[in-house]
Short mmCIF file of the C-alpha atoms (twelve columns), coordinates in Angstrom:
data_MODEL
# 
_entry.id   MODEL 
# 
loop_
_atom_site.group_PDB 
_atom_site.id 
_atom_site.type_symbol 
_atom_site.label_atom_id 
_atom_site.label_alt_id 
_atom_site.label_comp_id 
_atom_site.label_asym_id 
_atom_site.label_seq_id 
_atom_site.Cartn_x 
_atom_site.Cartn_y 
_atom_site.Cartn_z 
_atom_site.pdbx_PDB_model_num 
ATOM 1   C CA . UNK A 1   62.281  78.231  85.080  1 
ATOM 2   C CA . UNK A 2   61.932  81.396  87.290  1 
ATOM 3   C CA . UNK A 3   63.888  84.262  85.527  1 
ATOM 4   C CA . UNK A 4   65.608  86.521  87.742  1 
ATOM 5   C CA . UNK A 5   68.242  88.555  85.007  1 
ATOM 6   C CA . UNK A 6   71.099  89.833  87.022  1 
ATOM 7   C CA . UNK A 7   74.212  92.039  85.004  1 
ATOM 8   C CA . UNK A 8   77.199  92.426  87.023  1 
ATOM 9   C CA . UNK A 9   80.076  93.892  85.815  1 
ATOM 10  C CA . UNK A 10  82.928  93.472  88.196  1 
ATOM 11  C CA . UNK A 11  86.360  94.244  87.850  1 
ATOM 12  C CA . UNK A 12  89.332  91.426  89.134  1 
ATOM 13  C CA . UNK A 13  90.204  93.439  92.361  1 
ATOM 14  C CA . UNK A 14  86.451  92.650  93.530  1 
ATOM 15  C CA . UNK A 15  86.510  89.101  93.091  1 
ATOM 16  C CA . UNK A 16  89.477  88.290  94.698  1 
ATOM 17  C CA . UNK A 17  88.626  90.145  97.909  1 
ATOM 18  C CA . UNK A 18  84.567  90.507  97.591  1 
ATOM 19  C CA . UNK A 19  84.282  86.867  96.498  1 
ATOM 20  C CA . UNK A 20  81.421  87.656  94.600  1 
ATOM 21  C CA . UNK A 21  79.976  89.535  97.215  1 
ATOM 22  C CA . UNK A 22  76.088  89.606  95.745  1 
ATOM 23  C CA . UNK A 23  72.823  89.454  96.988  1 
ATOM 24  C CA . UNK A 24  70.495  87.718  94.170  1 
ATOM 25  C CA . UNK A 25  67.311  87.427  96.445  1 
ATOM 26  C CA . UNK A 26  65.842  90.908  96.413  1 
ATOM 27  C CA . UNK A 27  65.293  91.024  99.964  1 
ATOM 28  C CA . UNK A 28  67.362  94.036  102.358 1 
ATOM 29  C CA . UNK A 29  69.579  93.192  104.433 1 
ATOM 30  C CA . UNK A 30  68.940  91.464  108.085 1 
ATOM 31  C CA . UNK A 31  67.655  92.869  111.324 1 
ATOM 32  C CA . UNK A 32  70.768  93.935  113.410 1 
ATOM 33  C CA . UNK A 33  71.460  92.762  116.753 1 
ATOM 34  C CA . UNK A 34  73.211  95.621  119.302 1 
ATOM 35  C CA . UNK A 35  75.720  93.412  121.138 1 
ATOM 36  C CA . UNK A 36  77.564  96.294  123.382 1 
ATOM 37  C CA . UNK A 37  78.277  99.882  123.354 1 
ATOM 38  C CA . UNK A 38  81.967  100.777 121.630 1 
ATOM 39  C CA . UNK A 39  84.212  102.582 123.841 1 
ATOM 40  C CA . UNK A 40  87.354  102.513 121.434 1 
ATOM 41  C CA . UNK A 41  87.395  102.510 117.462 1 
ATOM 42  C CA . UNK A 42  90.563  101.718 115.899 1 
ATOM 43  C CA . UNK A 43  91.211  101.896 112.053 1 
ATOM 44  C CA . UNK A 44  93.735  99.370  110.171 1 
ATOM 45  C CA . UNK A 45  95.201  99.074  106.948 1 
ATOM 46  C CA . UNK A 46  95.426  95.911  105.956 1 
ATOM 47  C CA . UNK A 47  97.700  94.762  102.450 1 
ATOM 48  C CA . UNK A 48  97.520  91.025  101.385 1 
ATOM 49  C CA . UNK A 49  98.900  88.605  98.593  1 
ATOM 50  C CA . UNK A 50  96.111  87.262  96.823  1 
ATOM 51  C CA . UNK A 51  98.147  85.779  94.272  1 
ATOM 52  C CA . UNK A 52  101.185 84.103  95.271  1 
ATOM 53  C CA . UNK A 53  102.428 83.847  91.557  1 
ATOM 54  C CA . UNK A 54  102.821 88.251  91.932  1 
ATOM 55  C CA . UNK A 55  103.886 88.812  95.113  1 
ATOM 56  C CA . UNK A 56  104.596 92.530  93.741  1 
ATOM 57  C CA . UNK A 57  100.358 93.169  93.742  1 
ATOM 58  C CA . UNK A 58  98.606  93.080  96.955  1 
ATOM 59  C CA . UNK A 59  94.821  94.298  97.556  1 
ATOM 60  C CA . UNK A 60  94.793  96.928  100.121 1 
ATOM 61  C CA . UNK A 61  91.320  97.459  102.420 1 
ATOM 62  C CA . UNK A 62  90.424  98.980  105.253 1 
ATOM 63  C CA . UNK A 63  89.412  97.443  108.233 1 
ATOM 64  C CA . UNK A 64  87.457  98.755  111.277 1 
ATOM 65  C CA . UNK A 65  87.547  97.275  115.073 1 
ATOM 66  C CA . UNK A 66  85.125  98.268  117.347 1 
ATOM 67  C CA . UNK A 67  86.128  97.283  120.914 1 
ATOM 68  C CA . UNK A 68  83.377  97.282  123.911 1 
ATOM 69  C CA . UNK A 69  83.195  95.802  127.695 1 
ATOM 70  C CA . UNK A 70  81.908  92.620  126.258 1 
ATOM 71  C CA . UNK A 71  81.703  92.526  122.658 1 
ATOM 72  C CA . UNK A 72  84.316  93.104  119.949 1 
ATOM 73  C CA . UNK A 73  83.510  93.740  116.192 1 
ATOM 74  C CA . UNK A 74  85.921  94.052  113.039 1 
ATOM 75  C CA . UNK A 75  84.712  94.226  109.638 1 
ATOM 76  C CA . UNK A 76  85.643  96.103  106.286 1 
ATOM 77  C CA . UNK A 77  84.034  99.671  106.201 1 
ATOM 78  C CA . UNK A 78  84.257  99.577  102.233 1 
ATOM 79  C CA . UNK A 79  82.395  96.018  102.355 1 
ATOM 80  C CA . UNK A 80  80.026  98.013  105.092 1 
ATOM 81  C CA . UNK A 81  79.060  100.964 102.270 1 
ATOM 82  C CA . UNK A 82  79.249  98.584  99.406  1 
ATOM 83  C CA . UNK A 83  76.551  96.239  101.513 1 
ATOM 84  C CA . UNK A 84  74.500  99.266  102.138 1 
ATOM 85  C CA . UNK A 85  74.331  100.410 98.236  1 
ATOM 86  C CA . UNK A 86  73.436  97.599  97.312  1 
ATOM 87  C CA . UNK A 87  70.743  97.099  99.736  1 
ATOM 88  C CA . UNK A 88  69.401  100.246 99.214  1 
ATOM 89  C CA . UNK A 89  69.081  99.116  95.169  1 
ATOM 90  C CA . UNK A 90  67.350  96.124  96.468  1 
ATOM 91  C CA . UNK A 91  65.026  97.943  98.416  1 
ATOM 92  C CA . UNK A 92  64.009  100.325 95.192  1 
ATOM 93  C CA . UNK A 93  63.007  97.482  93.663  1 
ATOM 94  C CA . UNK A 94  66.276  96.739  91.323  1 
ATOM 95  C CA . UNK A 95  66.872  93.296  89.920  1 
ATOM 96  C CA . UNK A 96  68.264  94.197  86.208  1 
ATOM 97  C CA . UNK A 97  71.421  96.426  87.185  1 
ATOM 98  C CA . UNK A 98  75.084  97.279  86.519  1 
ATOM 99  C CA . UNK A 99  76.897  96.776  89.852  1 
ATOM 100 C CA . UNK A 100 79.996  97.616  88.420  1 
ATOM 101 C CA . UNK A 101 82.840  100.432 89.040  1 
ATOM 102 C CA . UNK A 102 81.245  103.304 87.875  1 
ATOM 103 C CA . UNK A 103 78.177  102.291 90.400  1 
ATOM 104 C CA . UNK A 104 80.744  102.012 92.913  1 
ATOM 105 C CA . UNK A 105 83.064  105.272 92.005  1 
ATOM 106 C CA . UNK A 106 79.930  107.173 91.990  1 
ATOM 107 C CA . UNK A 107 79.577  106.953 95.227  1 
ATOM 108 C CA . UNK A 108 83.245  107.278 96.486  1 
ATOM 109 C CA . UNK A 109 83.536  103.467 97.109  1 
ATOM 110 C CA . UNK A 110 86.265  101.413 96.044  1 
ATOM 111 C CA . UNK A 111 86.352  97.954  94.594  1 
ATOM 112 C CA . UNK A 112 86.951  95.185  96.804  1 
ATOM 113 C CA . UNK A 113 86.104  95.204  100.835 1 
ATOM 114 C CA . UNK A 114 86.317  91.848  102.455 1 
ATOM 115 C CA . UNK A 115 82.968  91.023  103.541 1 
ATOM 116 C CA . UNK A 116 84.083  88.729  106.666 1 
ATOM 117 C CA . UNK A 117 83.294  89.648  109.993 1 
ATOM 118 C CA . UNK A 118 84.757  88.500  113.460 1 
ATOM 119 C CA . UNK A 119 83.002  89.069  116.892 1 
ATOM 120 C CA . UNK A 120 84.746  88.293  119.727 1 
ATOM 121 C CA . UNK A 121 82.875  87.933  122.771 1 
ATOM 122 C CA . UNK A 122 85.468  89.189  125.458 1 
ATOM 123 C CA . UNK A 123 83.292  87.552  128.483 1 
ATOM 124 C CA . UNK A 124 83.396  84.149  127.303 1 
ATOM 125 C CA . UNK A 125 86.541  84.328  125.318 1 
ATOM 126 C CA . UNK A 126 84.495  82.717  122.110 1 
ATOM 127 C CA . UNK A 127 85.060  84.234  118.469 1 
ATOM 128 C CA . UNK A 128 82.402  84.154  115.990 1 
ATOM 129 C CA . UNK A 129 83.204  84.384  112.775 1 
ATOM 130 C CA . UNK A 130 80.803  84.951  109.741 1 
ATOM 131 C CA . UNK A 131 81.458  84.876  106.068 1 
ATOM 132 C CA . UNK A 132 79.995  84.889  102.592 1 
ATOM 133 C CA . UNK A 133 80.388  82.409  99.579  1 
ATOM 134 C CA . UNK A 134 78.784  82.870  96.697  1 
ATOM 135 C CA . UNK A 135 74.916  83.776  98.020  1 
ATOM 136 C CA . UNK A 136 74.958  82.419  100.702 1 
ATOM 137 C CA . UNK A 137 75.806  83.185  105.037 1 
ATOM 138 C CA . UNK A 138 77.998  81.112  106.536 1 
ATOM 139 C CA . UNK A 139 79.281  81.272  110.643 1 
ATOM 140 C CA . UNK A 140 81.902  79.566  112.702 1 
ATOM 141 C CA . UNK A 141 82.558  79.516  116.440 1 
ATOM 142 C CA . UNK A 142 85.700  78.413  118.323 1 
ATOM 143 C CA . UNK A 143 87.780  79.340  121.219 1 
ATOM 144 C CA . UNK A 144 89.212  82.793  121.554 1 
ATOM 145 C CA . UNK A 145 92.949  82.699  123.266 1 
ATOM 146 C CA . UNK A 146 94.520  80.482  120.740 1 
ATOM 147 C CA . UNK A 147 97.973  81.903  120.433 1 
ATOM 148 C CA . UNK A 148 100.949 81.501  122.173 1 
ATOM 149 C CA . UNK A 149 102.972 84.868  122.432 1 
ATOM 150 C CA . UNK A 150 106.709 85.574  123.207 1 
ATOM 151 C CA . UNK A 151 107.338 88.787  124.294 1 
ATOM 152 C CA . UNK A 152 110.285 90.550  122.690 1 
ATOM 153 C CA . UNK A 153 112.319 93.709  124.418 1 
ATOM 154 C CA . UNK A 154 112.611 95.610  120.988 1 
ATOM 155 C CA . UNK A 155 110.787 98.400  121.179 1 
ATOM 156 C CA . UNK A 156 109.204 101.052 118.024 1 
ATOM 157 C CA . UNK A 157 106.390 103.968 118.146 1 
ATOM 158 C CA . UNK A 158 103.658 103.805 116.690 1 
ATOM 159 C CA . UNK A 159 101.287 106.945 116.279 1 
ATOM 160 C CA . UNK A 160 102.796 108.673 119.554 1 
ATOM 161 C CA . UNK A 161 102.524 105.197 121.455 1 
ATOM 162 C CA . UNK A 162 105.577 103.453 122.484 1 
ATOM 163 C CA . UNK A 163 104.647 99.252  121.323 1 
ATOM 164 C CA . UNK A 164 106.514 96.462  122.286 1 
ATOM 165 C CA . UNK A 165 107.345 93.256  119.996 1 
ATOM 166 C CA . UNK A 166 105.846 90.372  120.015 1 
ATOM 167 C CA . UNK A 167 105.804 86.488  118.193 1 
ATOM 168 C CA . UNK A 168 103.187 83.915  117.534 1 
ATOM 169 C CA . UNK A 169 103.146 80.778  115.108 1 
ATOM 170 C CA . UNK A 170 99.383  80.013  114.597 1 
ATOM 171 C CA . UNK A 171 98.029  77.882  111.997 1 
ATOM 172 C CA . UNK A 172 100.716 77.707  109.674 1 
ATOM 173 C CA . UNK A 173 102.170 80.994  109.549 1 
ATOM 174 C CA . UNK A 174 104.741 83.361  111.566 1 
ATOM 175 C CA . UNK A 175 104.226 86.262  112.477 1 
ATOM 176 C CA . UNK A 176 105.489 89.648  114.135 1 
ATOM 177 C CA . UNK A 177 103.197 92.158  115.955 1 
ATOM 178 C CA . UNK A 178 103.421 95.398  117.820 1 
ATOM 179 C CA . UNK A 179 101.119 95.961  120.583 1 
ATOM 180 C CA . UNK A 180 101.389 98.883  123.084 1 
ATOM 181 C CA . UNK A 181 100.665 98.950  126.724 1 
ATOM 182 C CA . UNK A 182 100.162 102.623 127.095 1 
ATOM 183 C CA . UNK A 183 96.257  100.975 125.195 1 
ATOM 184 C CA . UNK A 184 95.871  98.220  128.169 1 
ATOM 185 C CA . UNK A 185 93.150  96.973  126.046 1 
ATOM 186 C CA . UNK A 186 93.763  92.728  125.230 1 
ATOM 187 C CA . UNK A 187 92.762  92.998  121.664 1 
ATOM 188 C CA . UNK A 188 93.778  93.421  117.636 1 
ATOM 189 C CA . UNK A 189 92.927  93.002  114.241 1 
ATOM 190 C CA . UNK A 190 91.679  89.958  113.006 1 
ATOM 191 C CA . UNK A 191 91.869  87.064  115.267 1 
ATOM 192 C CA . UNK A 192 94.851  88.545  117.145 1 
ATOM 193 C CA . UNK A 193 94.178  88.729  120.503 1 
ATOM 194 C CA . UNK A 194 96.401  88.410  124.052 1 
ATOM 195 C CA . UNK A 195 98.608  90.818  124.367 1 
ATOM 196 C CA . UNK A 196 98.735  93.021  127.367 1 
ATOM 197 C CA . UNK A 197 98.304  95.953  125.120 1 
ATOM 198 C CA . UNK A 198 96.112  96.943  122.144 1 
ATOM 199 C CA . UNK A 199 98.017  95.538  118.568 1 
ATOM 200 C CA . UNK A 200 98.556  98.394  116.207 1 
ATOM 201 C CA . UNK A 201 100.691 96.394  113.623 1 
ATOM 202 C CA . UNK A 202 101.019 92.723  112.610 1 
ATOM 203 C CA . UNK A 203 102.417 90.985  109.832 1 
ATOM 204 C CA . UNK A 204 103.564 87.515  108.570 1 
ATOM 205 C CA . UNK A 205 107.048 86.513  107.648 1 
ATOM 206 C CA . UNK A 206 106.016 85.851  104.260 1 
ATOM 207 C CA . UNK A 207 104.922 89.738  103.965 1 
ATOM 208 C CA . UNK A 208 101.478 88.087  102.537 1 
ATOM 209 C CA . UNK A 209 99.134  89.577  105.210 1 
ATOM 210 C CA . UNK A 210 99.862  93.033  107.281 1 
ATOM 211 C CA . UNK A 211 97.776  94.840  109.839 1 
ATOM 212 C CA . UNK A 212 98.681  98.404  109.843 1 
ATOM 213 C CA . UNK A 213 96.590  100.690 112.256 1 
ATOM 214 C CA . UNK A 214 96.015  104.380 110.975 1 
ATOM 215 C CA . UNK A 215 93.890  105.831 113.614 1 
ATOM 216 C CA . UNK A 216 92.205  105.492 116.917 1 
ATOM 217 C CA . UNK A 217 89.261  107.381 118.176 1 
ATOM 218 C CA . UNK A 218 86.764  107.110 120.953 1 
ATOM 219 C CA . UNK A 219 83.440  106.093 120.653 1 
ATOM 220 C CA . UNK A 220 80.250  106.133 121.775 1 
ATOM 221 C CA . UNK A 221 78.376  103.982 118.980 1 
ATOM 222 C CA . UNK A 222 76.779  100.505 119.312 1 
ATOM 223 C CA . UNK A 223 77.993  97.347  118.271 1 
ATOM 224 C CA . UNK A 224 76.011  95.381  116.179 1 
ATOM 225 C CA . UNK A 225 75.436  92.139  114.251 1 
ATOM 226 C CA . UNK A 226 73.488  91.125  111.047 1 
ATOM 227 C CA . UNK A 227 70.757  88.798  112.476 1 
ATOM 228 C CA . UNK A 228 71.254  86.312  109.414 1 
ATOM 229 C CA . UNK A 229 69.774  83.074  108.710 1 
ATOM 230 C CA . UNK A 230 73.343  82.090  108.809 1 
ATOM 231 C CA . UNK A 231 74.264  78.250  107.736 1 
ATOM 232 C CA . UNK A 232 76.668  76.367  110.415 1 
ATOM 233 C CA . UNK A 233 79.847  75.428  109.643 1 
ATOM 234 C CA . UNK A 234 83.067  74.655  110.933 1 
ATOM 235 C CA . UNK A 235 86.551  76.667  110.464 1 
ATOM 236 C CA . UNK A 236 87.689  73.710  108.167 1 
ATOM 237 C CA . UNK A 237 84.544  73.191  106.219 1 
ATOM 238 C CA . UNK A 238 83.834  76.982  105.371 1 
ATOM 239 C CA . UNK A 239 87.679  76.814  103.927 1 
ATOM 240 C CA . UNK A 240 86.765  73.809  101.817 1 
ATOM 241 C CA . UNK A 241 83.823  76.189  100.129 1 
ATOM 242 C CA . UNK A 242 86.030  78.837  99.722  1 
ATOM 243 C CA . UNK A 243 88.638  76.760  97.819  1 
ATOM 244 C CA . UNK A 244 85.758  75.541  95.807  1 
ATOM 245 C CA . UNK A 245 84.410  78.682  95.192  1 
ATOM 246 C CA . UNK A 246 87.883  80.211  94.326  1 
ATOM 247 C CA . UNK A 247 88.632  77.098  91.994  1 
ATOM 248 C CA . UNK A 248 85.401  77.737  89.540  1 
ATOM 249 C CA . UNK A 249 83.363  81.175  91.131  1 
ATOM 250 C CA . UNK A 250 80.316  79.834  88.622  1 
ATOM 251 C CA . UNK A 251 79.523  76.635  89.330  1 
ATOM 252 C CA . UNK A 252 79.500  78.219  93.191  1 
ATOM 253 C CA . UNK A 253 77.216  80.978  92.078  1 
ATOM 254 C CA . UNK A 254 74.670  78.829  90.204  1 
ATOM 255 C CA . UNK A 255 74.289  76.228  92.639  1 
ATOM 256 C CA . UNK A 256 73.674  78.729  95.599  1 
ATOM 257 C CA . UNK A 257 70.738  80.180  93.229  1 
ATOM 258 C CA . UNK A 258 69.390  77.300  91.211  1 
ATOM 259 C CA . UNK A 259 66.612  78.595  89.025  1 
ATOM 260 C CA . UNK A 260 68.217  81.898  88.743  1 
ATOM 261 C CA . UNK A 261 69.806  83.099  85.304  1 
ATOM 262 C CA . UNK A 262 73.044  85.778  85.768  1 
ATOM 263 C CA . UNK A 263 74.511  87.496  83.352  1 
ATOM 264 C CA . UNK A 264 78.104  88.284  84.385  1 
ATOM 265 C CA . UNK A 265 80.695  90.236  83.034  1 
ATOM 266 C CA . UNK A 266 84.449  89.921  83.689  1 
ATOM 267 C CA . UNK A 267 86.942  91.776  83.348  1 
ATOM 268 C CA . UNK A 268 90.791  92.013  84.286  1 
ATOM 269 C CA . UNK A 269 92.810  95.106  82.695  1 
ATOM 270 C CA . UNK A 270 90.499  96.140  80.406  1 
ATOM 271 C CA . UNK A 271 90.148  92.748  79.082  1 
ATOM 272 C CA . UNK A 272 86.915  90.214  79.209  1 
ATOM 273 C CA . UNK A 273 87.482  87.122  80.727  1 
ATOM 274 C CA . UNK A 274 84.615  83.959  79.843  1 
ATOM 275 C CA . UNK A 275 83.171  83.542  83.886  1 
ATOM 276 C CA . UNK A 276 82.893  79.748  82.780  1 
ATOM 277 C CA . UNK A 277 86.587  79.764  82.844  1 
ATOM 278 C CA . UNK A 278 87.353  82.175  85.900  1 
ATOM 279 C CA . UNK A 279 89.628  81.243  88.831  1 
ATOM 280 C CA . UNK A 280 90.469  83.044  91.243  1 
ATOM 281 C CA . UNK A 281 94.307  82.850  93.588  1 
ATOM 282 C CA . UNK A 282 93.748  80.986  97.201  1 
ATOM 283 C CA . UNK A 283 95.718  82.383  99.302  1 
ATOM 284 C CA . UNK A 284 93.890  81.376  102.552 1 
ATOM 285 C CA . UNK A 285 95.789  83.719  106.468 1 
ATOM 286 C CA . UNK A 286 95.321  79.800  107.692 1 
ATOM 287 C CA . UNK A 287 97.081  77.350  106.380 1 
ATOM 288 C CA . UNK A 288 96.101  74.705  108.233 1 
# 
């Protein structure tokens, strides 16, 4: 059997939102792909429920969307720095190291960053969304303008600009956003998108999932894309792995890396938890 002794130590935070985000093959990351040239950048806060069981804990991130002519990006900056660590370990030749929070606090990162990413291609009104399970890459298309807004007359400011309320139900939950027309820019966080205004806040009516924007800057930088060897999948299937994943996080790990042998620490409050025996909440945005 080919040895390849990995030692994570990774505190609860990071698997619920990371998912195990870990690359075992000792290789740097992909070849990126410039897609268009970023005219707006907007920062969001995002809070969700990972555990429905304690609705009083939710993991907080911090999202980043990158809007062009053609192209729209959003991914989590902390997943972004905690990518490019770990790359750069990769690249010095590690295979036997601790990945853990001191790694991570060293370098002013926090645990947890959600390593999903969501391209919207404005032009032909297709989203692209890629995702990570275990060691592996996986991507989904489908069609861009799914929801079906109602446009409220309530009214609220958000950082200076006056937004406007709007409703959507979309695959199985409610929700409420804020979108401002003073931004004439059809776009939001996540897979919001339709609005005749940019969406600076968004939430469900289950206060599991909110979108809170904290800053908006112009920019000047390219958008770009992992060129990944990325394995096709459907919206539906890529849920299925993630339940699976969720429901035992090693049987997911050693079967995307057969061959391999990981050593993996756990632990939750100070406490060590056996990985055979880890679970970890679903708590999926879609329901259905």
């Amino acid at each position: 059997m080919k040895k390849s002794l990995i030692f994570l130590l990774l505190t609860f935070p990071v698997l619920i939102y990371a998912q195990f985000d870990i690359r075992i093959n000792g290789q740097a990351s992909a070849p990126q792909e410039t897609l268009d040239s970023a005219v707006v950048k907007i920062g969001y806060f995002v809070f969700s429920v990972s555990d429905t069981t304690k609705r009083d804990k939710t993991t907080e991130d911090l999202l980043v969307l990158e809007i062009g002519s053609k192209y729209s990006k959003y991914y989590s900056d902390n997943a972004r720095r905690r990518d490019s660590l770990m790359n750069a370990v990769m690249l010095r030749g590690g295979t036997n190291f601790n990945f853990g929070p001191e790694l991570l606090k060293s370098h002013n990162i926090k645990p947890g960053g959600n390593a999903n990413i969501i391209i919207k291609n404005l032009a032909e009104n297709k989203l692209t969304f890629t995702g990570r399970i275990a060691n592996n890459d996986y991507e989904y298309e489908e069609p861009l303008n799914e929801m079906q807004w109602e446009i409220k007359s309530d009214t609220m400011t958000i950082l200076t600009y006056l937004c406007q309320k709007a409703t959507t139900t979309f695959r199985g939950r409610d929700y409420e956003v804020w979108f401002t027309p003073d931004i004439p820019i059809i776009n939001g966080p996540w897979k919001f998108h339709g609005l005749p205004g940019l969406i600076l806040k968004a939430s469900d009516s289950k206060n599991e999932f909110r979108f809170e924007c904290n800053e908006i800057s112009q920019q000047g930088s390219l958008i770009t894309h992992n060129k990944n060897n990325y394995i096709k999948s459907s919206r539906k299937d890529f849920q299925k792995l993630q339940k699976k994943f969720n429901d035992d996080p090693m049987a997911s790990l050693k079967e995307s890396m057969p061959g391999k042998i990981l050593n993996i620490q756990i632990k939750q409050d100070g406490q060590s938890i056996d990985p055979e025996k880890f679970k970890i909440p679903y708590n999926p945005i879609e329901l259905n």
